[in-house]
C-alpha positions in Angstrom: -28.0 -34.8 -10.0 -27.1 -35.8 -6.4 -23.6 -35.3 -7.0 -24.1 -31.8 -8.4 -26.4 -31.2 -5.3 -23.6 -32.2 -2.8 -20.9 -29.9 -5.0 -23.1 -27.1 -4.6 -23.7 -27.3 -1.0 -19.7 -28.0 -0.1 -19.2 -24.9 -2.0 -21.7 -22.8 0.2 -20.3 -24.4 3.2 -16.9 -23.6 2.4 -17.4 -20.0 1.5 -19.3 -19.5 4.3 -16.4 -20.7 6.4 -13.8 -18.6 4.7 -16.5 -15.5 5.3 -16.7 -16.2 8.9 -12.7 -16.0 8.9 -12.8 -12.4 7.8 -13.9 -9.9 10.0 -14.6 -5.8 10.4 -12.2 -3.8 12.2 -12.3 -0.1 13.3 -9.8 2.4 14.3 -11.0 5.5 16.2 -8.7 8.4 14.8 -9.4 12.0 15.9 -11.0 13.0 12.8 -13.1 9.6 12.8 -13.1 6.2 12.8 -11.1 4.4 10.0 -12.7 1.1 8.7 -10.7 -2.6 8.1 -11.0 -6.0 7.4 -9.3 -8.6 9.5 -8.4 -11.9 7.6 -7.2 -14.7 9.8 -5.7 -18.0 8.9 -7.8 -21.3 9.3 -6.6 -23.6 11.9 -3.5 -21.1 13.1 -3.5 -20.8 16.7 -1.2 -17.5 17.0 -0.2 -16.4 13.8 1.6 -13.3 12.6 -0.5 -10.5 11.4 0.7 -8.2 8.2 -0.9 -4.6 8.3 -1.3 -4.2 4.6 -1.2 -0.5 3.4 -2.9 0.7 0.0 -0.8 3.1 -2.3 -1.3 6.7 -3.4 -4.7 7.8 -4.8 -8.5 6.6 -3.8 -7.6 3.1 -3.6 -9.8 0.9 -1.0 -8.8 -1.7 1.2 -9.1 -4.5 -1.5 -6.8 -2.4 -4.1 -9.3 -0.9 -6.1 -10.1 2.9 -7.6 -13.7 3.7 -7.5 -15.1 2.6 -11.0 -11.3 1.8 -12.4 -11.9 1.6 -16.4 -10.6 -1.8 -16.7 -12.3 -3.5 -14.2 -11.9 -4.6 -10.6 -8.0 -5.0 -9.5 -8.6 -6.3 -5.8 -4.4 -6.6 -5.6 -4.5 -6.4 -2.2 -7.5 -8.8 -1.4 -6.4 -11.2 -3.3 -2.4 -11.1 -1.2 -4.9 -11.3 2.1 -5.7 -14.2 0.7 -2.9 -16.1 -0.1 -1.0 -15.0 3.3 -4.0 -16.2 5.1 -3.5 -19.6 3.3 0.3 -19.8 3.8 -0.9 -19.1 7.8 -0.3 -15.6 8.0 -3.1 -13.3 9.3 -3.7 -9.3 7.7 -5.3 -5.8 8.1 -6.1 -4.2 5.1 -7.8 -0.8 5.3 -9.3 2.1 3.9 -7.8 5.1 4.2 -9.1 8.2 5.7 -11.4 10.1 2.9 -11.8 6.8 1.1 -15.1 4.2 1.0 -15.8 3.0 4.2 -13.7 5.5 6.1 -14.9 8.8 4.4 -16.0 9.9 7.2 -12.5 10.3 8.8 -11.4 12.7 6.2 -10.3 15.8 6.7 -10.9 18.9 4.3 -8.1 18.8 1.6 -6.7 21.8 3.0 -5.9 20.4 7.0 -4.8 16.8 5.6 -1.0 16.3 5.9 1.2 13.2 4.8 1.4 12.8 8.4 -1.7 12.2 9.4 -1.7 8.6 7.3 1.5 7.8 9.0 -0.5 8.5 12.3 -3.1 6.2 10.8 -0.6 3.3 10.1 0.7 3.7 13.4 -2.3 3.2 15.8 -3.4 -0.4 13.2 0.0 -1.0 14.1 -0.4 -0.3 18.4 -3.8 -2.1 18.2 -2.1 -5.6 16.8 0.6 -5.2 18.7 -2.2 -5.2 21.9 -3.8 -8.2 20.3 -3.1 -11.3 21.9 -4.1 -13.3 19.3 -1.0 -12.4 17.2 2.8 -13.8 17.7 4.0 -10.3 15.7 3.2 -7.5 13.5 4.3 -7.2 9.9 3.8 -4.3 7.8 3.6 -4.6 3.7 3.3 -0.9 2.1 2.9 -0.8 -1.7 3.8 2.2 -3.8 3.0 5.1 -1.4 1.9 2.9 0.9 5.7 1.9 1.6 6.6 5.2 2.8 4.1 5.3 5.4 4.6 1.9 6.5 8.6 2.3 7.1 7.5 5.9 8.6 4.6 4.0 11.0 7.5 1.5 11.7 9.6 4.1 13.2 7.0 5.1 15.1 5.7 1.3 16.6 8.2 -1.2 16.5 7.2 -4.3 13.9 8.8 -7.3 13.4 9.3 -7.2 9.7 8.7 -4.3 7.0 7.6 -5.5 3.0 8.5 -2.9 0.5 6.6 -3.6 -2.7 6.9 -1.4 -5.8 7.6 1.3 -3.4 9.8 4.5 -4.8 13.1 5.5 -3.0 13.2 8.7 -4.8 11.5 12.2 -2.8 8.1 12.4 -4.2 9.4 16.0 -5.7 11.8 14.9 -7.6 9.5 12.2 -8.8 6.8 14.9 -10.0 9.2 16.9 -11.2 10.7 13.5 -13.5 7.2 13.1 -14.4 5.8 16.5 -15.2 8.9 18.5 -16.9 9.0 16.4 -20.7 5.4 16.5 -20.7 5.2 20.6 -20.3 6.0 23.6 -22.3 8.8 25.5 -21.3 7.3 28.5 -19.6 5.1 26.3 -16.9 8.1 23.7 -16.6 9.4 26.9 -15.1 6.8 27.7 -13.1 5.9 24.1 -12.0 9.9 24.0 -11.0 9.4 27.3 -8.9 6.7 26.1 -7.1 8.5 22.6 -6.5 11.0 24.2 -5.1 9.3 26.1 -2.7 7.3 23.5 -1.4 10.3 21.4 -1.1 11.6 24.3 1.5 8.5 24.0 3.7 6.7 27.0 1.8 3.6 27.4 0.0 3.3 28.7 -3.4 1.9 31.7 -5.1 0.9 32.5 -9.0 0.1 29.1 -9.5 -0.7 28.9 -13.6 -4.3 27.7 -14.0 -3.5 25.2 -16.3 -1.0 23.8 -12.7 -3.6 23.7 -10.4 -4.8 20.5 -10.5 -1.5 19.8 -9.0 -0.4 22.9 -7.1 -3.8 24.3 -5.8 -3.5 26.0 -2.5 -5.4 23.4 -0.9 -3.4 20.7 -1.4 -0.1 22.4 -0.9 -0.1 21.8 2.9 0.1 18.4 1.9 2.4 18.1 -0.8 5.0 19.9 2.0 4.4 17.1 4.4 5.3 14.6 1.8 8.5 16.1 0.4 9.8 16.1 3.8 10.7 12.4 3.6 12.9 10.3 1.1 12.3 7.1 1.0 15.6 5.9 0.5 17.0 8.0 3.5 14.4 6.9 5.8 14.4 3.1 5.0 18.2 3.7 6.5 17.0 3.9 9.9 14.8 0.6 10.4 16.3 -2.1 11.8 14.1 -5.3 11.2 14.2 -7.7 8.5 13.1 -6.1 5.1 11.9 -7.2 2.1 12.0 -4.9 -1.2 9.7 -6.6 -3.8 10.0 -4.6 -7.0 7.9 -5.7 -10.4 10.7 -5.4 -13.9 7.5 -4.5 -15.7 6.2 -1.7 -13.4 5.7 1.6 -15.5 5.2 3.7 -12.0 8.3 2.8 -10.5 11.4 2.0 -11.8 13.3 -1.2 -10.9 15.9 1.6 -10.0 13.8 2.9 -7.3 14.2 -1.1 -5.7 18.0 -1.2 -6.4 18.0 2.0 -5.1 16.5 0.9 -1.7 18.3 -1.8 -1.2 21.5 0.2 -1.2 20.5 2.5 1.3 19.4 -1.0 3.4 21.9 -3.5 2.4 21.0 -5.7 5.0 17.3 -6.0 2.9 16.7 -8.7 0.6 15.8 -7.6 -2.8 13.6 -9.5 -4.7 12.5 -8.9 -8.8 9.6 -10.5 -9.7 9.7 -10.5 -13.6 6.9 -9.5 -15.7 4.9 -7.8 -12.7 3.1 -4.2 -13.0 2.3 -1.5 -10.1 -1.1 -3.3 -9.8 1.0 -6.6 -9.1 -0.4 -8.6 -12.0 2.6 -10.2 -14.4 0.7 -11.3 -17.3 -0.5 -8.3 -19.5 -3.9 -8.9 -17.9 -4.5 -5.1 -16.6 -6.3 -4.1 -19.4 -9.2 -7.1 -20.2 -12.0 -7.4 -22.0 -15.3 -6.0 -21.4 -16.6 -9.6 -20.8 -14.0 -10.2 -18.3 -14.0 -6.7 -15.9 -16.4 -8.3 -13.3 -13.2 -10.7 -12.8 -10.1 -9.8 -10.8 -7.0 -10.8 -12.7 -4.6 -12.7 -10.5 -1.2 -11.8 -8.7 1.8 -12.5 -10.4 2.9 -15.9 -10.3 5.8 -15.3 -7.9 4.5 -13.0 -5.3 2.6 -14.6 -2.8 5.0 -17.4 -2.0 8.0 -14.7 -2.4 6.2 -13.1 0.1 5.0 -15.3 2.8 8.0 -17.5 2.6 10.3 -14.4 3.9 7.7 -13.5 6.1 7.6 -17.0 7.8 10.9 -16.9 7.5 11.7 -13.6 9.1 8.9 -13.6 11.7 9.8 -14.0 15.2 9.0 -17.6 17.0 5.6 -17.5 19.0 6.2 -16.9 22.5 
């Protein structure tokens, strides 16, 4: 009974230390302020700090899609974590429009691929100005490694993480996507319109049964993003990279990786077998009803593949 008593108590004590290690952090953009969560290492006097950046869609800061079918995910949470035990400190944040940080969202029709590059890039000034930090790292993942290599060009970082992030232009990625699963008269159309937006112009006639992806609203956007190809823009940084690509991602192609790293050859490449988009490598995104309240873990090889090339690659504290 006593013993019990004392197991329950360490366990108190020891989750109230690892919540007193995690703190809020805001960023005041012009359309609001942007909400974060600061994790930092136990017993690290100046460690490196990794600005962590969600993929496409309404993912929060932890990696998960409001009420996802299968349960929680909490991907990026969980990689927080085991940075901050391997000594490395992190950002993670939700994006403008998204949980705690709705209120920095603009209307669908003035938001631009930009303005989350913008977003990247003042997390990125602000750990830079931190003193507490030896150097800024950034991991993007899917999406989330476009705007991370774009937000790198914009404040310099010391290293830049690519995980399961495309090279391909988003266009020709919807277009991959969308053209088998159509009939022939709105592959047509959905090729027009592609087209268009891919020269910096919006589309008319959109087909009804098209405009959950071409409305006018979010064609403002979808021009922003085509500007940029990953695998052109990758060319440009000049930091230690990283290109962490799953062989059992169904979103992105180990192509897409191989693809990267030819563009960066100086990169390291690294194929972590059996992993998804949502970064688990066992089968476990789909679970149970009895176990949905439970996030399954990372694959087995991506934390330390991880934080050993980003203690490898980080610069010596000064």
């Amino acid at each position: 009974m006593r013993l019990a008593f004392f197991a329950a108590l360490l366990a108190i004590v020891s989750s109230q230390a690892l919540a007193a290690i995690g703190q809020p952090i805001d960023l005041d953009a012009p359309s609001g302020r942007i909400s974060g969560s600061l994790l930092l290492p136990d017993r690290a006097a100046k460690p490196p700090v990794a600005l962590i950046i969600a993929g496409s869609g309404a993912i929060d800061r932890d990696g998960n899609y409001p009420g996802p079918p299968d349960g929680r995910i909490d991907n990026l949470k969980q990689l927080a974590q085991a940075l901050s035990d391997a000594g490395i400190a992190s950002l993670r944040y939700d994006k403008r429009a998204i949980a705690a940080s709705r209120a920095a969202g603009l209307d669908e029709g003035k938001l631009h691929f930009d303005d989350y590059v913008a977003d990247a890039a003042g997390w990125i000034a602000k750990l830079r100005a931190d003193p507490r930090f030896s150097s800024v790292m950034v991991i993007g993942h899917g999406e989330g490694a476009l705007i991370g290599m774009l937000a790198a060009g914009k404040q310099p970082v010391a290293v830049f993480v690519s995980l399961n992030g495309p090279a391909r232009n988003a266009a020709d990625i919807l277009r991959a996507q969308l053209k088998p699963r159509l009939p022939e008269h709105l592959a047509k159309a959905s090729e027009r319109i592609l087209q268009a937006l891919q020269q910096g112009r919006e589309a008319d006639n959109v087909p009804g049964p098209l405009m959950v992806v071409y409305r006018p609203s979010i064609q403002p956007y979808l021009i922003s993003w085509f500007r940029y190809t990953p695998s052109q823009v990758v060319q440009s940084l000049r930091i230690p990279m990283l290109i962490v690509q799953g062989t059992a991602d169904r979103q992105v192609d180990k192509q897409e990786a191989l693809a990267l790293h030819t563009a960066q050859p100086d990169s390291r490449l690294a194929l972590i077998n059996g992993m998804d988009h949502l970064l688990h490598g066992d089968g476990s995104s789909s679970r149970p009803v009895s176990q949905q309240d439970q996030a399954p873990p990372l694959a087995p090889e991506l934390a330390g593949t991880i934080a050993g090339f980003l203690k490898q690659a980080a610069p010596a504290e000064k």
